[in-house]
C-alpha positions in Angstrom: -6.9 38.3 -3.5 -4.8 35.4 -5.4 -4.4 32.6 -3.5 -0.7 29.9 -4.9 -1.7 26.6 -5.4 1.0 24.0 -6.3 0.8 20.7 -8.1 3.3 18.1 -6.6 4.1 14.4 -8.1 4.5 12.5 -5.3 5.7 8.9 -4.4 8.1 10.0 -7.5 11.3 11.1 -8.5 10.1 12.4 -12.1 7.3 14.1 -13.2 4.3 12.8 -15.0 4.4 9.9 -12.5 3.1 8.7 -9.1 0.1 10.5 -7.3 -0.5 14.5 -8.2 -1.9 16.3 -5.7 -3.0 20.0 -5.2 -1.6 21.9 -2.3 -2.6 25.2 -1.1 -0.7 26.5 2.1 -3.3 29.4 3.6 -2.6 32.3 6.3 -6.4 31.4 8.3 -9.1 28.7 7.6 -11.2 29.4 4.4 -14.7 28.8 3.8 -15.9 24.6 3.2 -17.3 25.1 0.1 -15.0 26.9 -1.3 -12.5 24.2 -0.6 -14.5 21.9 -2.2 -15.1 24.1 -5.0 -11.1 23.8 -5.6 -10.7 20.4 -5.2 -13.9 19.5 -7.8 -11.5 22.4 -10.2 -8.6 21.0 -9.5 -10.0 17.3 -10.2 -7.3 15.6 -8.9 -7.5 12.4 -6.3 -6.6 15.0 -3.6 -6.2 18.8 -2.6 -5.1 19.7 0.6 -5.4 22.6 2.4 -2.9 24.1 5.2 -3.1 26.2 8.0 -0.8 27.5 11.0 -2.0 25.5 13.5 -0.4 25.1 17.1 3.1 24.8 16.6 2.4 23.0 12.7 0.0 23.3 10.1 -4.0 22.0 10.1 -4.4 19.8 6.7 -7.5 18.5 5.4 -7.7 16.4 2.1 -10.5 17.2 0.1 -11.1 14.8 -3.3 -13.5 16.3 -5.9 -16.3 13.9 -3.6 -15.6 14.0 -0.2 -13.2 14.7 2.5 -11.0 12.0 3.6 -9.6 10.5 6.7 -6.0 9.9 6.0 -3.7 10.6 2.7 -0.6 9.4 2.7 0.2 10.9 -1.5 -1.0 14.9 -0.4 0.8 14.6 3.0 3.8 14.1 0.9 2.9 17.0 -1.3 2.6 19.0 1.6 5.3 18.4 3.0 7.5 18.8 -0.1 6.1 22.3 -0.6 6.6 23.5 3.3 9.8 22.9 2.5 10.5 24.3 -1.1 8.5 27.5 -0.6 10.3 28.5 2.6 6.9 28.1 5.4 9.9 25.8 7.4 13.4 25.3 7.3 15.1 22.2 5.3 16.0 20.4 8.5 12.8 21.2 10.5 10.2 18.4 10.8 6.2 19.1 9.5 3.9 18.4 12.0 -0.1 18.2 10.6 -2.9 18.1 12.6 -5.5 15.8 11.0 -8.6 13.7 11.5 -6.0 11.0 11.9 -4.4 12.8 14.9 -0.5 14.3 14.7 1.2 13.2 11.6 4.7 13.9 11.7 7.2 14.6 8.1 10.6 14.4 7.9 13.1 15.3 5.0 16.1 12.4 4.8 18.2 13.0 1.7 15.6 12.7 -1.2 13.2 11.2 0.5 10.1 12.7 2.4 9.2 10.0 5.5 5.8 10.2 7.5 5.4 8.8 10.2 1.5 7.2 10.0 -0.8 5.0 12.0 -0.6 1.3 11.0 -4.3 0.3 10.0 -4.4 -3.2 10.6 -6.8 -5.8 8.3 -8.9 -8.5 10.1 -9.9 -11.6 7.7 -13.4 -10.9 6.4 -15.6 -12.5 4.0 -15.9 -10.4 0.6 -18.9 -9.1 0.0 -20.7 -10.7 -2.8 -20.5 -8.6 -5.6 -16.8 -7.8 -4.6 -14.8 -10.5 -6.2 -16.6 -10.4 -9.4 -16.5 -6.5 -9.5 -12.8 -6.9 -9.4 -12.4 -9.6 -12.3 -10.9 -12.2 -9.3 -12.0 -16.1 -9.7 -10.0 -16.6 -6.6 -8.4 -14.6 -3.8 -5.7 -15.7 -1.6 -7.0 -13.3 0.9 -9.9 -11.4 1.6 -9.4 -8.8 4.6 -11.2 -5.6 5.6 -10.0 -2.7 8.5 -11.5 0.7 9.1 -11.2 1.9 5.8 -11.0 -0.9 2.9 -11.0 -4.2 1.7 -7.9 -5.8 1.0 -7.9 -8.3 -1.4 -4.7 -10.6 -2.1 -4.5 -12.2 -5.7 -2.4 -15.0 -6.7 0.5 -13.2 -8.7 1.5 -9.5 -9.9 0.4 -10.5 -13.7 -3.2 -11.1 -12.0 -3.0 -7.9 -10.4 -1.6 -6.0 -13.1 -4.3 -7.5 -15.6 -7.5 -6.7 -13.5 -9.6 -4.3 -15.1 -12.7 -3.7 -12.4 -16.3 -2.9 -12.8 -16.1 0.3 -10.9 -19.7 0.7 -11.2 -20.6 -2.1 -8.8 -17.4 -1.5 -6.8 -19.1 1.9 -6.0 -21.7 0.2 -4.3 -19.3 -1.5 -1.9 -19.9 0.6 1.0 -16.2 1.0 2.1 -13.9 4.0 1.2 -11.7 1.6 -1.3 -10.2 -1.8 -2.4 -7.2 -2.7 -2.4 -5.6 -5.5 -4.2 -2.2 -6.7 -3.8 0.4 -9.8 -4.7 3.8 -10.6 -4.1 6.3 -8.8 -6.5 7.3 -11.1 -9.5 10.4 -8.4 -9.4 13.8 -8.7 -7.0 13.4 -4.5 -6.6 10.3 -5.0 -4.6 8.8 -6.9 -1.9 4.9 -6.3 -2.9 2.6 -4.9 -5.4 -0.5 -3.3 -4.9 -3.3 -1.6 -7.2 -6.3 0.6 -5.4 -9.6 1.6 -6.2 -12.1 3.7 -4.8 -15.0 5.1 -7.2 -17.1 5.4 -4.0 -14.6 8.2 -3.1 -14.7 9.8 -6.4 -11.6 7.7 -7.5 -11.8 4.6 -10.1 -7.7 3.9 -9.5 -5.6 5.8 -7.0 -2.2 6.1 -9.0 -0.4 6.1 -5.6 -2.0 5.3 -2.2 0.1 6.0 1.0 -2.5 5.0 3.7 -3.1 1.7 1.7 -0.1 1.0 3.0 -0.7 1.8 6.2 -2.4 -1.6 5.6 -0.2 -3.1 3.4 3.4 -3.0 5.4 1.6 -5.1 8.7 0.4 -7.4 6.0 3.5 -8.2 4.0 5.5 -7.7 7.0 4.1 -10.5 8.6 3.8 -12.9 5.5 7.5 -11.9 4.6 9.0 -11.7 8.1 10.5 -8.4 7.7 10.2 -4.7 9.1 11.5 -2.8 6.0 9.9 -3.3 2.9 9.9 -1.5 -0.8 6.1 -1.5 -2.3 5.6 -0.6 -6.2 2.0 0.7 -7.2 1.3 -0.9 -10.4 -1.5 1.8 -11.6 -0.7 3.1 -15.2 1.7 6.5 -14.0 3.2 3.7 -10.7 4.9 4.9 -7.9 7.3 3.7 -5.1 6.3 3.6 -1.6 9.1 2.4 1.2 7.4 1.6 4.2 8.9 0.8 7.6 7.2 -1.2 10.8 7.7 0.6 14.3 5.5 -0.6 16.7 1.9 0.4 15.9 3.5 2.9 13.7 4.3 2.7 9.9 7.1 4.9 8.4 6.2 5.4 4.6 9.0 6.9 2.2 8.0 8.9 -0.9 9.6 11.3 -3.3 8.0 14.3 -4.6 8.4 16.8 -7.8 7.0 20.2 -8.1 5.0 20.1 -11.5 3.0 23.2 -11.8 2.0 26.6 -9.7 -0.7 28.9 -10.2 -2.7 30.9 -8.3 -6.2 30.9 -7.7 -8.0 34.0 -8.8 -11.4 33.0 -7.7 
């Protein structure tokens, strides 16, 4: 039996940019390994795999390494492909159950929003082989929550110009760092890069549950609820993200690049 697997662009309005990710909507639970199997083959920063599920859909993100906690990119993708291959209505919200509880998707316009849980970062003191890993003389911030660092660099040119020793950054035993300034561009509020080799990932192109971190952050530094984030990783991406409560609202696109179907 076949099995349709679709490749989605998301946090993106054209294709070839943002975050890819693999999405495969299935009729009952399949085996573990061979989901991992399909995420190592698809070798993408995230698969996810869907199934009916008490009034929504179960979704798990698998990378070609591990499963992960939270995705904000592959939600996206999932979401976009409920939608364009008929499993819900145009108007009717996604609802996933996930490690990270009930994530809710809803369609406005162009947009795709989730509703996610803010992940808020505590001041910590970096590691020592952090910094250096990263290329940073001197951070303006050094913060860590449940899943990352967060490190805050003087100025988007820093940030664009860092070019990380993902090596040691592998060692750092957290699911990712991620590195952010203030945006030398009007458009945008903040900038962000992330990396996570540890995770099977050098540099996320897009990362939706960085922000998840990100919005609290900038929100409080700016003053402001509703902000527009640009990824500055080689493909880029734009993220909205929105502060309710202990609640963030993350905007993305999405574009249908490829389906297939999976004969083994």
């Amino acid at each position: 039996m076949s099995v349709r697997i679709v490749q989605v662009d998301a946090f993106t309005n054209r294709p070839f940019a943002g975050n890819p990710a693999a999405v495969c909507v299935l009729p009952a639970p399949a085996p573990e390994e061979w989901m991992r199997n399909v995420a190592r083959e698809m070798n993408l920063s995230e698969t996810a795999f869907l199934t009916p599920h008490d009034g929504g859909f179960h979704l798990r993100w698998l990378t070609p390494a591990v499963e992960v906690d939270l995705c904000g990119h592959a939600t996206v993708a999932s979401a976009h492909v409920l939608w364009e291959d008929g499993h819900l209505r145009a108007g009717q919200q996604a609802r996933f159950h996930t490690r990270s509880g009930l994530l809710l998707a809803d369609r406005r316009g162009d947009w795709i929003e989730l509703d996610f849980p803010a992940k808020l970062v505590a001041p910590a003191e970096a590691p020592p082989e952090l910094l250096p890993a990263l290329g940073v003389a001197r951070a303006a911030f050094v913060g860590k929550n449940v899943f990352d660092y967060l490190v805050e660099v003087d100025s988007e040119a820093a940030l664009r110009a860092l070019d990380p020793d993902h090596s040691t950054l592998r060692k750092v035993p957290v699911r990712g760092v991620i590195v952010t300034a203030r945006s030398a561009s009007p458009e945008f509020d903040f900038v962000s890069r992330f990396f996570a080799p540890g995770s099977g990932i050098d540099e996320d192109p897009v990362t939706g549950s960085s922000h998840c971190a990100l919005a609290p952050y900038w929100g409080e530094r700016l003053g402001k609820t509703s902000m527009t984030a640009f990824q500055a990783s080689a493909r880029g991406g734009v993220v909205r993200t929105r502060l309710e409560g202990d609640r963030v609202i993350l905007g993305g696109q999405a574009v249908t690049v490829m389906t297939a179907e999976l004969l083994a």
